[in-house]
PASE-351221 format. One record per residue (C-alpha): residue number from 1; residue in three letters; chain; z, x, y. Coordinates in Angstrom, 2 decimals. Example, Ala and Ser with C-alpha at 12.3 -4.5 7.8 and 13.67 -1.06 7.14 Angstrom:
2
(dodo 1 'ALA' 'A' (7.80 12.30 -4.50))
(dodo 2 'SER' 'A' (7.14 13.67 -1.06))
//
This chain:
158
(dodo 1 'UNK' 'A' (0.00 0.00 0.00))
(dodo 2 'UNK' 'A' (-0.56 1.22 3.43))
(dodo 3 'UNK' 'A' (0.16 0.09 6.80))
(dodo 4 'UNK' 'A' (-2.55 -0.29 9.05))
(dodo 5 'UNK' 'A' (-1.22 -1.35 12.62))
(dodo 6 'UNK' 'A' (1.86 -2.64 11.32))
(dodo 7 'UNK' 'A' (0.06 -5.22 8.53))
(dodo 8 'UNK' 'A' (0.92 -4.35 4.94))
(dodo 9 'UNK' 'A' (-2.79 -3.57 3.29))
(dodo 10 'UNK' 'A' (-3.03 -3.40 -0.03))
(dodo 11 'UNK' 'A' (-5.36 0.09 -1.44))
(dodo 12 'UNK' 'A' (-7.58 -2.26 -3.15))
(dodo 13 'UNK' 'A' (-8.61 -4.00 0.57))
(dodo 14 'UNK' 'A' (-9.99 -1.05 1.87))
(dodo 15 'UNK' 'A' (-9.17 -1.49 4.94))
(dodo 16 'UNK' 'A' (-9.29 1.92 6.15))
(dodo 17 'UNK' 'A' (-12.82 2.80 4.69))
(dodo 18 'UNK' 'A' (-14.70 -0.18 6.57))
(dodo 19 'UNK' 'A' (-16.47 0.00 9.55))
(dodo 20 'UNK' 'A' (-17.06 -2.85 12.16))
(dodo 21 'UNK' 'A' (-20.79 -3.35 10.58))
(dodo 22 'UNK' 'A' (-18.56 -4.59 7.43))
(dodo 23 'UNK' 'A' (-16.80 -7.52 9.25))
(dodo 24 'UNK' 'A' (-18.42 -10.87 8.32))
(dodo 25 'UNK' 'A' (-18.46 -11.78 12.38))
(dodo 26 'UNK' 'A' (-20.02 -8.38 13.13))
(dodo 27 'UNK' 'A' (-23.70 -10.26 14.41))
(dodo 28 'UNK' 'A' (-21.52 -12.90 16.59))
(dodo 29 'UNK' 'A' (-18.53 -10.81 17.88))
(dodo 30 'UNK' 'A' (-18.12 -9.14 21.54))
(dodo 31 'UNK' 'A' (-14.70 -8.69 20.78))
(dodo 32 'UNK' 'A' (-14.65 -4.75 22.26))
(dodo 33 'UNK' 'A' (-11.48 -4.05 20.48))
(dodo 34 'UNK' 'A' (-11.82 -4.06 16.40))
(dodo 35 'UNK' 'A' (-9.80 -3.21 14.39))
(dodo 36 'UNK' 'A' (-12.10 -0.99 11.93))
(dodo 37 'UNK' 'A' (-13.77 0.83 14.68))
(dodo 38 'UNK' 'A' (-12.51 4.04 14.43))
(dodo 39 'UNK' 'A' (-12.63 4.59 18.51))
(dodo 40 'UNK' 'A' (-10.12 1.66 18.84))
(dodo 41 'UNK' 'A' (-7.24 3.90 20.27))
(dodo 42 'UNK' 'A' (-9.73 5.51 22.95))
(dodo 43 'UNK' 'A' (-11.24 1.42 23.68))
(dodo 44 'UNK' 'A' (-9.85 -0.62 26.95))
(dodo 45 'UNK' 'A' (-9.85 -4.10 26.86))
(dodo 46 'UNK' 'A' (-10.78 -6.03 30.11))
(dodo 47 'UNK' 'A' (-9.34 -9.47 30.81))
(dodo 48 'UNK' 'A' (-11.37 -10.81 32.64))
(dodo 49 'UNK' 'A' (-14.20 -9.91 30.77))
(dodo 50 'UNK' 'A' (-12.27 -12.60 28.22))
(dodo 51 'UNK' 'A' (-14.57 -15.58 27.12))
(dodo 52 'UNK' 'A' (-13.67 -17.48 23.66))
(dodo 53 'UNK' 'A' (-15.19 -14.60 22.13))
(dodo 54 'UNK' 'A' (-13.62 -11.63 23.18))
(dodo 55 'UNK' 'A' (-11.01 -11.34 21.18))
(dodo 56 'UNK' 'A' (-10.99 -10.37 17.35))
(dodo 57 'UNK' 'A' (-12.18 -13.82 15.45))
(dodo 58 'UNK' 'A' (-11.46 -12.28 12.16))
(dodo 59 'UNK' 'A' (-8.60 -14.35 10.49))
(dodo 60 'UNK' 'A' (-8.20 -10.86 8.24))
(dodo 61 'UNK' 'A' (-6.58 -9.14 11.29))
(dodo 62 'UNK' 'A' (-5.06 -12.38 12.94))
(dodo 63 'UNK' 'A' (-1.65 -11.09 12.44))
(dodo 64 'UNK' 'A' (-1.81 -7.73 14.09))
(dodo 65 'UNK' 'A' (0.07 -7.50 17.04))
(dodo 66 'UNK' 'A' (-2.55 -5.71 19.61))
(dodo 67 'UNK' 'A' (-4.89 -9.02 18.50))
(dodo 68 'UNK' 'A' (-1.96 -11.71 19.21))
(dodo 69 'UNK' 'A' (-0.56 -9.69 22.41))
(dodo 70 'UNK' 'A' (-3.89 -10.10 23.58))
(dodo 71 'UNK' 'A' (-4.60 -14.02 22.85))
(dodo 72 'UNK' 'A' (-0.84 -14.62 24.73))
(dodo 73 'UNK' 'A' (-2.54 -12.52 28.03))
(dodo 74 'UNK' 'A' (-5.57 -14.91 27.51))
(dodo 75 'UNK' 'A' (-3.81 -18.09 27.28))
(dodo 76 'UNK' 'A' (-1.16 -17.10 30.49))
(dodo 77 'UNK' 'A' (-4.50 -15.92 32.22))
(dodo 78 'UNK' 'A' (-6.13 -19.12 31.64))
(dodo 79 'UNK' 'A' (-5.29 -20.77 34.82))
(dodo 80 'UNK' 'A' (-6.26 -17.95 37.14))
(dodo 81 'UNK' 'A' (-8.90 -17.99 39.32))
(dodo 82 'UNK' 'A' (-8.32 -15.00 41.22))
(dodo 83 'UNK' 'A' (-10.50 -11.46 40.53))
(dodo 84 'UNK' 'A' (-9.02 -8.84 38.19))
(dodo 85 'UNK' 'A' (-10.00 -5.22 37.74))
(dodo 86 'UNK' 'A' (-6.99 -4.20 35.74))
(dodo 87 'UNK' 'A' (-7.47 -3.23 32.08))
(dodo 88 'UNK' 'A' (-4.70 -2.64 29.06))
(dodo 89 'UNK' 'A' (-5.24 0.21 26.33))
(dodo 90 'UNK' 'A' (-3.88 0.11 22.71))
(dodo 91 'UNK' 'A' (-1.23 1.14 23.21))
(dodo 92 'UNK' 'A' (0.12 -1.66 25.74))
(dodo 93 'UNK' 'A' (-1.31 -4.39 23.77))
(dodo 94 'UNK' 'A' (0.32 -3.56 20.22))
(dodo 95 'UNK' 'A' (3.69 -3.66 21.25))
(dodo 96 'UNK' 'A' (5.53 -7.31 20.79))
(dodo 97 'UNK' 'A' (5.99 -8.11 24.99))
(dodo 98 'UNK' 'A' (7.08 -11.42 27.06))
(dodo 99 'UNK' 'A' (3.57 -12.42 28.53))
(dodo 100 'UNK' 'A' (3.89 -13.91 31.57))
(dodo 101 'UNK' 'A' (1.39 -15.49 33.65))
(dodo 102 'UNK' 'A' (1.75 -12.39 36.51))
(dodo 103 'UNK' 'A' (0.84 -9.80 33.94))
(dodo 104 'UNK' 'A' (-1.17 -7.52 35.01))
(dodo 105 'UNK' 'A' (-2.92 -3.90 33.53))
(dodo 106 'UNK' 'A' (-3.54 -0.65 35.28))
(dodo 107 'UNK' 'A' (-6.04 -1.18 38.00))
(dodo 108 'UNK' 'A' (-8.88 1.67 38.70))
(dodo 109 'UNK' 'A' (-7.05 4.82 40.84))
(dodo 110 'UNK' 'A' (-7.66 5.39 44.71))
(dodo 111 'UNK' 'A' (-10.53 7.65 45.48))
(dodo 112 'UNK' 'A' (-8.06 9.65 46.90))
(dodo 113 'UNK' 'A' (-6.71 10.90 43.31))
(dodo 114 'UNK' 'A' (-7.59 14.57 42.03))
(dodo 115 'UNK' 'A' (-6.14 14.27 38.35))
(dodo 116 'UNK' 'A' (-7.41 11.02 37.65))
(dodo 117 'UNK' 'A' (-6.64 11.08 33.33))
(dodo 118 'UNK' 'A' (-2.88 12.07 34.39))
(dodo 119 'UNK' 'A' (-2.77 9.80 36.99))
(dodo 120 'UNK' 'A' (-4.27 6.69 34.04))
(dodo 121 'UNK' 'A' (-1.28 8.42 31.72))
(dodo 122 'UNK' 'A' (1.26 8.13 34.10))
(dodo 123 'UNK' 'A' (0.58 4.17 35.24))
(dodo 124 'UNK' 'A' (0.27 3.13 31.38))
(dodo 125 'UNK' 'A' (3.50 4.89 31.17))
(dodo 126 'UNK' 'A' (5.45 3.22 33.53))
(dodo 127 'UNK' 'A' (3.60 -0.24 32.32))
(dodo 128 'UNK' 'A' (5.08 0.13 29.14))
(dodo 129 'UNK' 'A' (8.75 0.87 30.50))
(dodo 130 'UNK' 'A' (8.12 -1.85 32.51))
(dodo 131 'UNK' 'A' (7.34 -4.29 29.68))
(dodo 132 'UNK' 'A' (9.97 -3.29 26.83))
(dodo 133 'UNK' 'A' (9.14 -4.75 23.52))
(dodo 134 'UNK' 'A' (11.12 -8.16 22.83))
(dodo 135 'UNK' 'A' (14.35 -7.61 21.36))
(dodo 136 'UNK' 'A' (14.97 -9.29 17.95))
(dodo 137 'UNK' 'A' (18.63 -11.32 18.11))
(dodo 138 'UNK' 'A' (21.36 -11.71 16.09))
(dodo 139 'UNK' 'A' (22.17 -14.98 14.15))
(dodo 140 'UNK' 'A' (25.26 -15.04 16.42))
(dodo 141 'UNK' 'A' (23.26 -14.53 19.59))
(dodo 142 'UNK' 'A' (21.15 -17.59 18.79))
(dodo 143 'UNK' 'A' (23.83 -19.51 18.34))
(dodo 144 'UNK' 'A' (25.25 -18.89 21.44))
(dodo 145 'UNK' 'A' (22.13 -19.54 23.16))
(dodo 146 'UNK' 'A' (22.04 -22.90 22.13))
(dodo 147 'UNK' 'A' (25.73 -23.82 22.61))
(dodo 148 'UNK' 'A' (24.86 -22.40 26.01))
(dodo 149 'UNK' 'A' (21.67 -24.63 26.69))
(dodo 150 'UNK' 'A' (23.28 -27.72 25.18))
(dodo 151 'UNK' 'A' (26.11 -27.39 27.96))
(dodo 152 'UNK' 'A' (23.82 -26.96 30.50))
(dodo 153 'UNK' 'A' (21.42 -29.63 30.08))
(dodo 154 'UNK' 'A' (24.19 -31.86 29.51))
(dodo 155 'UNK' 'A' (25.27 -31.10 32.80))
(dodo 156 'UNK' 'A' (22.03 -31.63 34.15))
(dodo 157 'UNK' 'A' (22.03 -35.40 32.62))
(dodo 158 'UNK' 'A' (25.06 -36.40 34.22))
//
């Protein structure tokens, strides 16, 4: 068994030999980040560049996280009508995140910037402290939660 982007894939899949010429949507798909290309890590991916069809169709890799952070940006983008230049790497979008609807990627440097690949490392740097992966809580937490919410919405009713 081997992981591949935090899915379970069992040897017999294959998984890691296929290319994106292999994928049953490969004729329909202008998704520009896919899983079996092997320049995925070096690929950005463009929001508003996002029509029904940018995003990885393939119910194989439904599950993996950079493909489901990416459909929550999409749906809390939805509403937007404003222009966006910003883009999100790999690395920002397979990390488990709160999407909110202000979310926004790096945007393109000033002209003014010398070193502009440290410059790009530094922003996605400080977008992923900014952005901390959610936190997974306790039975006990949960349960406080709700006692919590119960009270308050009870006295909201009164």
């Amino acid at each position: 068994m081997h992981i591949f982007w935090g899915v379970k894939i069992m040897p017999d899949e294959g998984v890691t030999n296929r290319r994106p010429r292999d994928c049953r949507f490969f004729n329909s798909c202008d998704a520009n980040l896919c899983p079996l290309d092997p320049m995925l890590k070096e690929m950005p991916w463009l929001p508003e560049e996002t029509g029904q069809g940018e995003i990885c169709r393939n119910p194989e890799f439904a599950k993996l996280q950079f493909v489901i952070t990416q459909k929550k940006i999409r749906k809390a983008l939805r509403k937007r009508t404003e222009e966006r230049d910003d883009y999100f790497t790999l690395d920002m979008l397979n990390r488990d995140i709160i999407v909110k609807s202000g979310i926004w990627g790096i945007q393109d440097p000033p002209d003014t910037i010398r070193n502009t690949i440290k410059w790009y490392e530094d922003k996605k740097r400080k977008w992923i402290h900014k952005h901390p992966v959610r936190k997974k809580l306790s039975l006990e937490e949960v349960q406080r939660r709700i006692v919590h919410m119960k009270t308050v919405r009870e006295g909201i009713k009164k």
